[in-house]
PDB file with one MODEL, atoms N, CA, C and O in Angstrom:
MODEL        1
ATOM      1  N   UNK A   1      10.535  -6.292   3.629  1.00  0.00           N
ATOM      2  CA  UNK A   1       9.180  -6.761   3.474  1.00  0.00           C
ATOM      3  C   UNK A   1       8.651  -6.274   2.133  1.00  0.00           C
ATOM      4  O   UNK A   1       8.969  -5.237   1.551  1.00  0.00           O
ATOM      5  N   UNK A   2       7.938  -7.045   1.814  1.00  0.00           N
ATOM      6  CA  UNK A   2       7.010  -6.688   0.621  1.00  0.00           C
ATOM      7  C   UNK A   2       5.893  -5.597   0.629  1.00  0.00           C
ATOM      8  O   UNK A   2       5.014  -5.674   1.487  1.00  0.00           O
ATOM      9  N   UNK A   3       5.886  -4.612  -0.263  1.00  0.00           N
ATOM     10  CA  UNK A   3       4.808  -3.681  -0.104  1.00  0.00           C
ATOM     11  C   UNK A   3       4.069  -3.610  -1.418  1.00  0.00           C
ATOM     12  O   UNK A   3       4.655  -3.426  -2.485  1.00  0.00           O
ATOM     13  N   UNK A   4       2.803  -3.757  -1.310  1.00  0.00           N
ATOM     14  CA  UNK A   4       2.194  -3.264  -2.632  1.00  0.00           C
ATOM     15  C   UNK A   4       0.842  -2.341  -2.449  1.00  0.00           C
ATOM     16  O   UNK A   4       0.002  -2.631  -1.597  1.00  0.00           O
ATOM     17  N   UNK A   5       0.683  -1.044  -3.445  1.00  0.00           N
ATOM     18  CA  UNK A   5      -0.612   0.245  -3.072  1.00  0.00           C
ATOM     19  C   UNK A   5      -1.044  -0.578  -4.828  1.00  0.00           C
ATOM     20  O   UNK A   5      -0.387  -0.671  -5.866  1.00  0.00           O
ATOM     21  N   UNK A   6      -2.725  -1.133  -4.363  1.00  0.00           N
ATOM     22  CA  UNK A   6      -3.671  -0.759  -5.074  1.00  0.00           C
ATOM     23  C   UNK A   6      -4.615   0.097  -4.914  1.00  0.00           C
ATOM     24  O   UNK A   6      -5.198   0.192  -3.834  1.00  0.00           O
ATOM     25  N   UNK A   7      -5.049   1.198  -6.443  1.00  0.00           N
ATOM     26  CA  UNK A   7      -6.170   1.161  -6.181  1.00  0.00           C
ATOM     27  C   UNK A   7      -6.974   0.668  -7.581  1.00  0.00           C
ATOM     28  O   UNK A   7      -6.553   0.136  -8.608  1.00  0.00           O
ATOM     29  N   UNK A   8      -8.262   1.069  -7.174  1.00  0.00           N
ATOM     30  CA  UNK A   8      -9.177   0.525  -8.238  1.00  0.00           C
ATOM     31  C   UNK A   8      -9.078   0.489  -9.567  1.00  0.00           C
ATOM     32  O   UNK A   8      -9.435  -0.420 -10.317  1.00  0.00           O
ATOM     33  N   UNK A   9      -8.277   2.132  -9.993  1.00  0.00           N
ATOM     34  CA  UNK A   9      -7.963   1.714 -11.469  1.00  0.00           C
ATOM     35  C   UNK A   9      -6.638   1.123 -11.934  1.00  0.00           C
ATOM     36  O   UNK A   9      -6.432   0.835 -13.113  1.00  0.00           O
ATOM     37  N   UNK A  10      -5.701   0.947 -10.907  1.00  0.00           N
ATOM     38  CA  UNK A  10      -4.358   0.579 -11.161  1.00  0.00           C
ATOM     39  C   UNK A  10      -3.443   0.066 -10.101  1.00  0.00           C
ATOM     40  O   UNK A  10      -3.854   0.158  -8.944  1.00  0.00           O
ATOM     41  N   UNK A  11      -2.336  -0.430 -10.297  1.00  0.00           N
ATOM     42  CA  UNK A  11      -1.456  -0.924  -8.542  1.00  0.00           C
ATOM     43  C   UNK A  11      -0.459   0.226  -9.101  1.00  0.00           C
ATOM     44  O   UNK A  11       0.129   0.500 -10.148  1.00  0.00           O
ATOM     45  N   UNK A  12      -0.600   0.688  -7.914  1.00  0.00           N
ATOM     46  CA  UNK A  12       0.299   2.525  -7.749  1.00  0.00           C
ATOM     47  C   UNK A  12       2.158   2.088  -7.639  1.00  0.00           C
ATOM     48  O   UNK A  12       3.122   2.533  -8.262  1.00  0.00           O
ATOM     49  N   UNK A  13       2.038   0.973  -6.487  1.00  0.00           N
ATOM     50  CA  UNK A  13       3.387   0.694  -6.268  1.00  0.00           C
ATOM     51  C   UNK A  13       3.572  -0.733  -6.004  1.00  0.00           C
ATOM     52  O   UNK A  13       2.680  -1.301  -5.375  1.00  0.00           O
ATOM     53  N   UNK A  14       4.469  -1.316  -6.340  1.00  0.00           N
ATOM     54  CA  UNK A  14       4.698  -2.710  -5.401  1.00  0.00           C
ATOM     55  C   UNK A  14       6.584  -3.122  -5.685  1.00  0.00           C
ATOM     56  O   UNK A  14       7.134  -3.480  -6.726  1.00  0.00           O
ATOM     57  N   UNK A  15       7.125  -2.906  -4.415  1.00  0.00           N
ATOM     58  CA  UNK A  15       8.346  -3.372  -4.243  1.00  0.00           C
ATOM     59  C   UNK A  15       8.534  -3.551  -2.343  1.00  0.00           C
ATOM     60  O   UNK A  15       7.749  -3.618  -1.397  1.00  0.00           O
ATOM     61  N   UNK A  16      10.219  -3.576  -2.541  1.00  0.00           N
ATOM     62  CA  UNK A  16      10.550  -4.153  -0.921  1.00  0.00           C
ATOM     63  C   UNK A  16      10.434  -2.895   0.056  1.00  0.00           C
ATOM     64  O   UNK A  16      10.299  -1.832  -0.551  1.00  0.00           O
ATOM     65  N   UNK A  17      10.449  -2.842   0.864  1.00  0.00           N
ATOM     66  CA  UNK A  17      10.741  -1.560   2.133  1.00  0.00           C
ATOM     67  C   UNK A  17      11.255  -2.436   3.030  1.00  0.00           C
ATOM     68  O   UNK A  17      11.175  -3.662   3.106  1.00  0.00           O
ATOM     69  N   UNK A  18      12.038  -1.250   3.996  1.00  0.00           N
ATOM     70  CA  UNK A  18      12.696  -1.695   5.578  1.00  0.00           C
ATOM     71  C   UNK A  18      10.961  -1.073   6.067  1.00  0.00           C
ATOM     72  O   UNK A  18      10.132  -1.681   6.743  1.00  0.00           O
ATOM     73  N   UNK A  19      10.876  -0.099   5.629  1.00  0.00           N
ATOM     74  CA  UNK A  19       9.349   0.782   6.686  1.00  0.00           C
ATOM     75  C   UNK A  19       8.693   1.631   5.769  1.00  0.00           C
ATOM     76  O   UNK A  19       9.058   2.330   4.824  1.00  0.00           O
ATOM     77  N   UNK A  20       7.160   1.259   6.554  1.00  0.00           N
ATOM     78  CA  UNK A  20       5.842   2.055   5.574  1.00  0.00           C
ATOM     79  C   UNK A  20       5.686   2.520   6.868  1.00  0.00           C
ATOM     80  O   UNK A  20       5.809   2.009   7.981  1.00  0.00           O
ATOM     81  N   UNK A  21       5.231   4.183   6.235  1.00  0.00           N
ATOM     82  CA  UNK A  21       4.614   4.490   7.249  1.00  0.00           C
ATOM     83  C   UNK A  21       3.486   5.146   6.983  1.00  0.00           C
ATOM     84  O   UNK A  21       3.699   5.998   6.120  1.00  0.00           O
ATOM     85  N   UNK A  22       2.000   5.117   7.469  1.00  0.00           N
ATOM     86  CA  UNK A  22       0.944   5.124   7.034  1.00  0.00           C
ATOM     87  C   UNK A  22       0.040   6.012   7.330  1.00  0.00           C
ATOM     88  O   UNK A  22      -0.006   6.127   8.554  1.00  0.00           O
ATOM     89  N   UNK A  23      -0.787   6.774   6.742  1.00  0.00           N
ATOM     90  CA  UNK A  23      -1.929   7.751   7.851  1.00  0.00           C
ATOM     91  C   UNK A  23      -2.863   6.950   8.210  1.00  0.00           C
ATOM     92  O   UNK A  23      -3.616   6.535   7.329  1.00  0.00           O
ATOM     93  N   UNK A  24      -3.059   6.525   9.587  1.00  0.00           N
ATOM     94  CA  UNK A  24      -4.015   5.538  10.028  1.00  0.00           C
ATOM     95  C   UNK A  24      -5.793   6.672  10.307  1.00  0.00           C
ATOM     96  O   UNK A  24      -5.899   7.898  10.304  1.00  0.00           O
ATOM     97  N   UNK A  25      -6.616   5.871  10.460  1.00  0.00           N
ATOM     98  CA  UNK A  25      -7.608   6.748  10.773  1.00  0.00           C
ATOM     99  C   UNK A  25      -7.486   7.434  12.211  1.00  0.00           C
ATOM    100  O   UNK A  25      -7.962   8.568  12.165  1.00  0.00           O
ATOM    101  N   UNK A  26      -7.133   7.193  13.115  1.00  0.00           N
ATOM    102  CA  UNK A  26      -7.017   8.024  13.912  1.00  0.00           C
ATOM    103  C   UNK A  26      -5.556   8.144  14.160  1.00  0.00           C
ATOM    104  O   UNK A  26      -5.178   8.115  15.331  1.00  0.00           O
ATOM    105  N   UNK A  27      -4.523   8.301  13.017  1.00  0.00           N
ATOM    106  CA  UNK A  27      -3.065   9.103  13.374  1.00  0.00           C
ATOM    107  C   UNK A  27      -1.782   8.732  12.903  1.00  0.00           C
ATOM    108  O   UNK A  27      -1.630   7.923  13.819  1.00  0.00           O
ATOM    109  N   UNK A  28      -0.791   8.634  12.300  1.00  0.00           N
ATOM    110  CA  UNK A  28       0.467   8.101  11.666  1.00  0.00           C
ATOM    111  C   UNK A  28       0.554   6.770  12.197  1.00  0.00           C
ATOM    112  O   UNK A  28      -0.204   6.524  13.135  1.00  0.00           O
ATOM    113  N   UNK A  29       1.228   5.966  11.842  1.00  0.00           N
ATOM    114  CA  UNK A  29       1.621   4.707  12.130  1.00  0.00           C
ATOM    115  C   UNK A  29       2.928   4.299  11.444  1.00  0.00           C
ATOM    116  O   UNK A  29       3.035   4.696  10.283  1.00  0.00           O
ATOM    117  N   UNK A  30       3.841   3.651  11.893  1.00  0.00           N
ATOM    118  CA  UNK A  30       4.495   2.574  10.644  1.00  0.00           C
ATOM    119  C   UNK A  30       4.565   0.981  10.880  1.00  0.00           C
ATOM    120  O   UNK A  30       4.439   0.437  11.977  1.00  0.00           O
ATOM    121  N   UNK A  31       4.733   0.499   9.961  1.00  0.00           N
ATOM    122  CA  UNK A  31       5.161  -0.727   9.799  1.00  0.00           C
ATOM    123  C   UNK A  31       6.540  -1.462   9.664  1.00  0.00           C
ATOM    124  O   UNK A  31       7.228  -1.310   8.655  1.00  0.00           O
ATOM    125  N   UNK A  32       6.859  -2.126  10.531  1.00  0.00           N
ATOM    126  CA  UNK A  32       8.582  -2.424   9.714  1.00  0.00           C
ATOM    127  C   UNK A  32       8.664  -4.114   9.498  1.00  0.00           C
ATOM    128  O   UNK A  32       7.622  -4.698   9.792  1.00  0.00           O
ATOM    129  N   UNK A  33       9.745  -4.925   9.036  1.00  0.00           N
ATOM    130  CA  UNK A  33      10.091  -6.349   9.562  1.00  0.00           C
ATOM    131  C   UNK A  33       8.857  -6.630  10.534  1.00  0.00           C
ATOM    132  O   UNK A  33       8.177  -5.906  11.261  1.00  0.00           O
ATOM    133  N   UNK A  34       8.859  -7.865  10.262  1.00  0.00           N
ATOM    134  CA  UNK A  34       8.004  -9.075  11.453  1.00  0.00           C
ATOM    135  C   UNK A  34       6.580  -7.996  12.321  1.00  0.00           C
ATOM    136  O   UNK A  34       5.990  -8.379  13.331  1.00  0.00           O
ATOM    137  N   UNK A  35       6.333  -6.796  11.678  1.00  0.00           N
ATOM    138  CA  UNK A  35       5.475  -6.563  12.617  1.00  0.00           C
ATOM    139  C   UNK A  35       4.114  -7.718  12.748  1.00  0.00           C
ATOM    140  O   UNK A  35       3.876  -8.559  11.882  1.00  0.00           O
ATOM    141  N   UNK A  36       3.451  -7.573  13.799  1.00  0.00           N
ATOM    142  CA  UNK A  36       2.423  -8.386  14.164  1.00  0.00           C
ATOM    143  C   UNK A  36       1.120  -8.187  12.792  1.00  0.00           C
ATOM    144  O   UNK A  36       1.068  -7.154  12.125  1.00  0.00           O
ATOM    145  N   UNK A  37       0.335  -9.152  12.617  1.00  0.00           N
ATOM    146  CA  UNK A  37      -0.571  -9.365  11.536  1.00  0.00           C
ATOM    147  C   UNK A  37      -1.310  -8.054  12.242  1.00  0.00           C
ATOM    148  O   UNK A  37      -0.958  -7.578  13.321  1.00  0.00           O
ATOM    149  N   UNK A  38      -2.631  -7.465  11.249  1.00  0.00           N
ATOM    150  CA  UNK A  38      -3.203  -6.816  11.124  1.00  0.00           C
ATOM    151  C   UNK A  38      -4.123  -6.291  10.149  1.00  0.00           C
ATOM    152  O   UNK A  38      -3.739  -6.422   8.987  1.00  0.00           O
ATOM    153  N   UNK A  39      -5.200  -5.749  10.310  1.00  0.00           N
ATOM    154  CA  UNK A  39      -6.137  -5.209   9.319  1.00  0.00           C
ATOM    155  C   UNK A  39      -6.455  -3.996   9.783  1.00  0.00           C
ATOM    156  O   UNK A  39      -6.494  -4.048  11.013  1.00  0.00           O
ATOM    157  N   UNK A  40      -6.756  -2.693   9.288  1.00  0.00           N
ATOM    158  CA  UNK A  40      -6.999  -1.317   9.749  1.00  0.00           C
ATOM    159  C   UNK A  40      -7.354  -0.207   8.819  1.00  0.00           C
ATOM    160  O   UNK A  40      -6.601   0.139   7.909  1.00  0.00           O
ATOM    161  N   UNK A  41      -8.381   0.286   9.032  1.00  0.00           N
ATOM    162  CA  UNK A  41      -8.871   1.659   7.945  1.00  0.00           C
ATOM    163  C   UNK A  41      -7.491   2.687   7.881  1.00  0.00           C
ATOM    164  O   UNK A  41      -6.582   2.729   8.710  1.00  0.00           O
ATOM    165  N   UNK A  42      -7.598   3.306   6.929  1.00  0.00           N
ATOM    166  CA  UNK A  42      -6.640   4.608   6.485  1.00  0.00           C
ATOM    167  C   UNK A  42      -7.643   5.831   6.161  1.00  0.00           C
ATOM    168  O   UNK A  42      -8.834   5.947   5.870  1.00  0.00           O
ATOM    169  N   UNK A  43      -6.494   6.716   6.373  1.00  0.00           N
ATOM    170  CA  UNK A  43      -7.705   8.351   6.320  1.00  0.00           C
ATOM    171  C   UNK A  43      -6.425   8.934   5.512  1.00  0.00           C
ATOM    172  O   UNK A  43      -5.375   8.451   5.089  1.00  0.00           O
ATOM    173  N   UNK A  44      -6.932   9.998   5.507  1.00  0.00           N
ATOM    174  CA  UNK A  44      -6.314  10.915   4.172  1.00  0.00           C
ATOM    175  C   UNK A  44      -5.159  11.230   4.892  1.00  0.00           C
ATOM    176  O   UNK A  44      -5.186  11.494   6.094  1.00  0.00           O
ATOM    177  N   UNK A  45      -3.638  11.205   3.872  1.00  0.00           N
ATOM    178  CA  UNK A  45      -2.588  11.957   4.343  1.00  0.00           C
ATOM    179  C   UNK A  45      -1.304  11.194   3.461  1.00  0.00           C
ATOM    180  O   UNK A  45      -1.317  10.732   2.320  1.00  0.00           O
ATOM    181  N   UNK A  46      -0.476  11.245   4.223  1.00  0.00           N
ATOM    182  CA  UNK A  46       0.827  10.456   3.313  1.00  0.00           C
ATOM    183  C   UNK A  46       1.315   9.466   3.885  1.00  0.00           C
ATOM    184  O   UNK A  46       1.356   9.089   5.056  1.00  0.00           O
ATOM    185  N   UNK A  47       1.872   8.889   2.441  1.00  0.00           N
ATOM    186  CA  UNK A  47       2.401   7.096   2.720  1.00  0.00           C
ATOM    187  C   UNK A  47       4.034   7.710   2.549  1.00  0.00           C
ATOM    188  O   UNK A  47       4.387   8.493   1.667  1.00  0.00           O
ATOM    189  N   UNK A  48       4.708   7.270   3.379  1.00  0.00           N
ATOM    190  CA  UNK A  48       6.398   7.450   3.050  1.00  0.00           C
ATOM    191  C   UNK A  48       6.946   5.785   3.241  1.00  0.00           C
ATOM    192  O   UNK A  48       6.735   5.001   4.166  1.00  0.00           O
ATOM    193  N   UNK A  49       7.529   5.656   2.289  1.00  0.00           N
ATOM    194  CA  UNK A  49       7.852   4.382   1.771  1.00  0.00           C
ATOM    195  C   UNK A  49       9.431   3.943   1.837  1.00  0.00           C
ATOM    196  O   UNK A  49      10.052   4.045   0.778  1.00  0.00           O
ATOM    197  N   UNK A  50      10.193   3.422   3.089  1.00  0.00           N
ATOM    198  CA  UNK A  50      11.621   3.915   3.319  1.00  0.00           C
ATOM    199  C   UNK A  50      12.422   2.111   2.773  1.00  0.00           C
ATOM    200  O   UNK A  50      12.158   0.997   3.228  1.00  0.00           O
ATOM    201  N   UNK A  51      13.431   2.518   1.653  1.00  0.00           N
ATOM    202  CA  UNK A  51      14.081   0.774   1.305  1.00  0.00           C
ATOM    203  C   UNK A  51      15.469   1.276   1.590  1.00  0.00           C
ATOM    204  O   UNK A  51      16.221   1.336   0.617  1.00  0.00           O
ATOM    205  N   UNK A  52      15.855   1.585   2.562  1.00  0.00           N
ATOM    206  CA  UNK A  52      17.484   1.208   2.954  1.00  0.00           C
ATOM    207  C   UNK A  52      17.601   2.837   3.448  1.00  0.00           C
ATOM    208  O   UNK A  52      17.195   3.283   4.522  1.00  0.00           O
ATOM    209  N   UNK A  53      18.192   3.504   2.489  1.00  0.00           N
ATOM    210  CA  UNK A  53      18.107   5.561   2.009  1.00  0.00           C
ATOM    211  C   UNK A  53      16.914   6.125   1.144  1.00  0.00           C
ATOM    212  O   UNK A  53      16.350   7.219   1.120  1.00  0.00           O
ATOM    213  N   UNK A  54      16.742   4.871   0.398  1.00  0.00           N
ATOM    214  CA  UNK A  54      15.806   5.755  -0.764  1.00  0.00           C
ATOM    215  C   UNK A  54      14.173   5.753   0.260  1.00  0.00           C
ATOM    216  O   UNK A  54      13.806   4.989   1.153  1.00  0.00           O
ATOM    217  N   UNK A  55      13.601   6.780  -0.271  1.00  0.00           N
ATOM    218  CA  UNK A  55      12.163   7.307   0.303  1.00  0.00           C
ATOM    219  C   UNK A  55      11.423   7.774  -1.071  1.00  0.00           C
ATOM    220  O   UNK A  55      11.624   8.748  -1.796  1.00  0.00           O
ATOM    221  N   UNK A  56      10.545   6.770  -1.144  1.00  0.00           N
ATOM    222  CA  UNK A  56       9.502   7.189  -2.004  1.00  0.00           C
ATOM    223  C   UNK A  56       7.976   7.522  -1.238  1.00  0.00           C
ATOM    224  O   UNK A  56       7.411   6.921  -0.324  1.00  0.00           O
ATOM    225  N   UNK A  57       7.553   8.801  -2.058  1.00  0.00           N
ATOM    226  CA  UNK A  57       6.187   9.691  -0.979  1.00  0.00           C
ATOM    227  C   UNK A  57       5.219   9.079  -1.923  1.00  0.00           C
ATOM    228  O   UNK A  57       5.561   8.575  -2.992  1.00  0.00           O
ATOM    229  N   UNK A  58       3.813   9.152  -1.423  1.00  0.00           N
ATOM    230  CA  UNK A  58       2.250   9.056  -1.918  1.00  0.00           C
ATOM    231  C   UNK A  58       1.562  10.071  -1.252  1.00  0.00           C
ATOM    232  O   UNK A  58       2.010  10.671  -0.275  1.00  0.00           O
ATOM    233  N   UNK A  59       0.319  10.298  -1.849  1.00  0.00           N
ATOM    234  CA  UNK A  59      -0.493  10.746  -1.107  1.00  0.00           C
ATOM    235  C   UNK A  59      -2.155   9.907  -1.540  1.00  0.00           C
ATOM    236  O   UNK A  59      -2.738   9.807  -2.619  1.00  0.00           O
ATOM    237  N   UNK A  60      -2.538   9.374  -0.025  1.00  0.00           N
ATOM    238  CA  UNK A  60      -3.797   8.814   0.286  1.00  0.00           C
ATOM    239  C   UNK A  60      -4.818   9.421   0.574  1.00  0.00           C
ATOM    240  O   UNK A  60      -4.926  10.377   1.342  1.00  0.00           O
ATOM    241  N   UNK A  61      -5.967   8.666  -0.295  1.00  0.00           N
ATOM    242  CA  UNK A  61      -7.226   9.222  -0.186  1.00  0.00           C
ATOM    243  C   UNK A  61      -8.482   8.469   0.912  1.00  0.00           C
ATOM    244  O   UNK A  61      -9.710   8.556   0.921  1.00  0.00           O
ATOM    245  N   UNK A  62      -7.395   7.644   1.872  1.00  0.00           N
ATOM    246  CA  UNK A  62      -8.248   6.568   2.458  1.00  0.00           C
ATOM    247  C   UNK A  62      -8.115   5.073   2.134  1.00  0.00           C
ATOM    248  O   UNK A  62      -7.428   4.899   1.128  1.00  0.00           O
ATOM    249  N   UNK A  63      -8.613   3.847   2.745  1.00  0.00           N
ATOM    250  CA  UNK A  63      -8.496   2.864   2.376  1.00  0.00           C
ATOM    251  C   UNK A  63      -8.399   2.167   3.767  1.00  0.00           C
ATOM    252  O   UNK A  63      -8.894   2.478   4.850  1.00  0.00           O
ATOM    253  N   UNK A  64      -7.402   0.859   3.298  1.00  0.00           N
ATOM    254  CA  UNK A  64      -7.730  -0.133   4.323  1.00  0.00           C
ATOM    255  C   UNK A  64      -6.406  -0.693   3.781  1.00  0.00           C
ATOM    256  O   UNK A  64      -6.093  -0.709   2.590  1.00  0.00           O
ATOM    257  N   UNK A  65      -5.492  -1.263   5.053  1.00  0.00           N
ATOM    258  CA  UNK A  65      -4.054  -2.262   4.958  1.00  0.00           C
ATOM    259  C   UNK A  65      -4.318  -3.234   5.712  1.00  0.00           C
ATOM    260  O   UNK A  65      -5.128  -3.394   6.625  1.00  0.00           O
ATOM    261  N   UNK A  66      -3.382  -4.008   5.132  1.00  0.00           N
ATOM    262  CA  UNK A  66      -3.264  -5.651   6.037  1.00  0.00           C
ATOM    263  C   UNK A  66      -2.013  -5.915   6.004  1.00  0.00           C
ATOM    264  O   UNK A  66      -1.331  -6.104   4.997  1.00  0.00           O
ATOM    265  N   UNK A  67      -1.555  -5.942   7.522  1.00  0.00           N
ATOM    266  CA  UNK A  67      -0.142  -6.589   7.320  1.00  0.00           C
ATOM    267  C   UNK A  67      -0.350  -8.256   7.452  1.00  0.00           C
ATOM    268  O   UNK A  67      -1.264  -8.792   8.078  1.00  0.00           O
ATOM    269  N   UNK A  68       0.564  -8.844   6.819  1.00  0.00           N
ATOM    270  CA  UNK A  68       0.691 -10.335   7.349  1.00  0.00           C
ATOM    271  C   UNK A  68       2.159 -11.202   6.652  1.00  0.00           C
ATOM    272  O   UNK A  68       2.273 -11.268   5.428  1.00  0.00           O
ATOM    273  N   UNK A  69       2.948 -11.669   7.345  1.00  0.00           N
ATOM    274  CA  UNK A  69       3.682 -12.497   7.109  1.00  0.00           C
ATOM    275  C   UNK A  69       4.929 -11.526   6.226  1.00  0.00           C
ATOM    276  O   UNK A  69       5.387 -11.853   5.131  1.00  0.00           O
ATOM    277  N   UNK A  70       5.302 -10.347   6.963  1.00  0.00           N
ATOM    278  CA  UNK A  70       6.275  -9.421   5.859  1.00  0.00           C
ATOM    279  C   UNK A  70       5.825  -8.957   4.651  1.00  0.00           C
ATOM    280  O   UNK A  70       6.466  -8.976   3.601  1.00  0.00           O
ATOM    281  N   UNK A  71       4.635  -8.511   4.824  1.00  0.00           N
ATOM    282  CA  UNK A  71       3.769  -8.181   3.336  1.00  0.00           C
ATOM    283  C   UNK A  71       2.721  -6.989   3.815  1.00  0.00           C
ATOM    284  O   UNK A  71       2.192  -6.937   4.925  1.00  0.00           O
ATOM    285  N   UNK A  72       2.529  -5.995   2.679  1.00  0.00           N
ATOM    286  CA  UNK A  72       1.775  -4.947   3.354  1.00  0.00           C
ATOM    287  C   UNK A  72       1.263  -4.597   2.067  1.00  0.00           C
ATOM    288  O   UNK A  72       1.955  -4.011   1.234  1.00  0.00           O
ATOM    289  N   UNK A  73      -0.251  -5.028   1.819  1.00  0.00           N
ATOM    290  CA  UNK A  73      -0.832  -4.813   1.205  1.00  0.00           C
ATOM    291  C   UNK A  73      -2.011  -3.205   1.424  1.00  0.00           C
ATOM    292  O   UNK A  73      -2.979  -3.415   2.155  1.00  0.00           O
ATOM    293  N   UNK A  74      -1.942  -2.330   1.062  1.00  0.00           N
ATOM    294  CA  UNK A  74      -2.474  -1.279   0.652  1.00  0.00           C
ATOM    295  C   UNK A  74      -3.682  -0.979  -0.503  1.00  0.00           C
ATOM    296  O   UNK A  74      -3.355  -0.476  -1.578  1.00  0.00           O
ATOM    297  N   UNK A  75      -4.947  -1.281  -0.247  1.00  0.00           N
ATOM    298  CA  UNK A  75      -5.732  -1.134  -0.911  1.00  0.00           C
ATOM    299  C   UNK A  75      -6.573   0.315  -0.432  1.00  0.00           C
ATOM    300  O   UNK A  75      -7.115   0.650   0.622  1.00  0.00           O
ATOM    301  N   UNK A  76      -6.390   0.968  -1.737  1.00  0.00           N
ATOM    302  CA  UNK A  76      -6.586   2.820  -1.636  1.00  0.00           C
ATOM    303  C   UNK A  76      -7.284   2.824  -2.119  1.00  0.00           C
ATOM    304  O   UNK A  76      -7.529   1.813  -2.778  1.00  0.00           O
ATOM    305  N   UNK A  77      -8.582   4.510  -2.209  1.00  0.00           N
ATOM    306  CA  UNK A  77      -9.292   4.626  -2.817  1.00  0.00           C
ATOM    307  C   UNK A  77      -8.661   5.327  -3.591  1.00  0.00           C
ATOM    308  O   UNK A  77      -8.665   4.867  -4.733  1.00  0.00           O
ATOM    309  N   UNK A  78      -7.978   6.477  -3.439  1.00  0.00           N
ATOM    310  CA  UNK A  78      -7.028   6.976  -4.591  1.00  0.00           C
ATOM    311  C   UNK A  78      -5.503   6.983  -3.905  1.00  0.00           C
ATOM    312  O   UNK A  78      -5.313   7.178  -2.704  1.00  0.00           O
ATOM    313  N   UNK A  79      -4.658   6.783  -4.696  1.00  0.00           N
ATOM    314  CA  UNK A  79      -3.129   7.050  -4.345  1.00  0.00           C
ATOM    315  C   UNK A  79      -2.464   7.510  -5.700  1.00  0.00           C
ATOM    316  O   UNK A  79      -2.567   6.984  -6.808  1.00  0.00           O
ATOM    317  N   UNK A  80      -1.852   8.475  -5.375  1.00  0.00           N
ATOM    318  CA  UNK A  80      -0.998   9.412  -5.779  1.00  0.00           C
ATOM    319  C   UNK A  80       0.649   9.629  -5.704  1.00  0.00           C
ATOM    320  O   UNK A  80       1.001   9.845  -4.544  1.00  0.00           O
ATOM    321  N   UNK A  81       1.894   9.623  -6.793  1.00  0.00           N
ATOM    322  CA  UNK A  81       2.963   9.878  -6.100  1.00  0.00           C
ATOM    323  C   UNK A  81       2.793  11.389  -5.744  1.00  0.00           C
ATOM    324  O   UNK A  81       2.026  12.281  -6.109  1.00  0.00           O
ATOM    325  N   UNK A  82       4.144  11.263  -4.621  1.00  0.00           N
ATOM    326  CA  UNK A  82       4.263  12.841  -4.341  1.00  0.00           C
ATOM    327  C   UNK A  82       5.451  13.503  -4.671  1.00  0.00           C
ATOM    328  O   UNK A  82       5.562  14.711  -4.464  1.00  0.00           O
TER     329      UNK A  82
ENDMDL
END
């Protein structure tokens, strides 16, 4: 699936993943393949970003995702690598 982290002053990341996994506002989450559409706030913590072996980290300052159609858009107020 497609993943891309904006935030306001820049797009932090955008490539493929098997799984995002997200700090939701009330608690971890992930995303993988075909999950079901969605919209949902984010709270502070870390994004781990998994494409096969490789794992790339962030760290979130909050925001809001939308999954839809194998695509996971990430709009942050701040994001950070880790």
């Amino acid at each position: 699936m497609k993943v891309e982290i904006v935030t306001p002053e820049a797009s932090v990341f955008e490539g493929e993943a098997t799984l995002i996994q997200l700090p939701g506002y009330d608690g971890l989450f992930e995303v993988l393949n075909n999950h079901a559409p969605m919209i949902t706030f984010l709270g502070k913590g870390n994004v781990k970003i998994a494409n096969g072996d490789a794992l790339t980290y962030f760290t979130l300052d909050g925001g809001v995702v939308e999954v839809l159609a194998n695509r996971v858009l990430v709009l942050a107020e701040k994001c950070a690598p880790k």
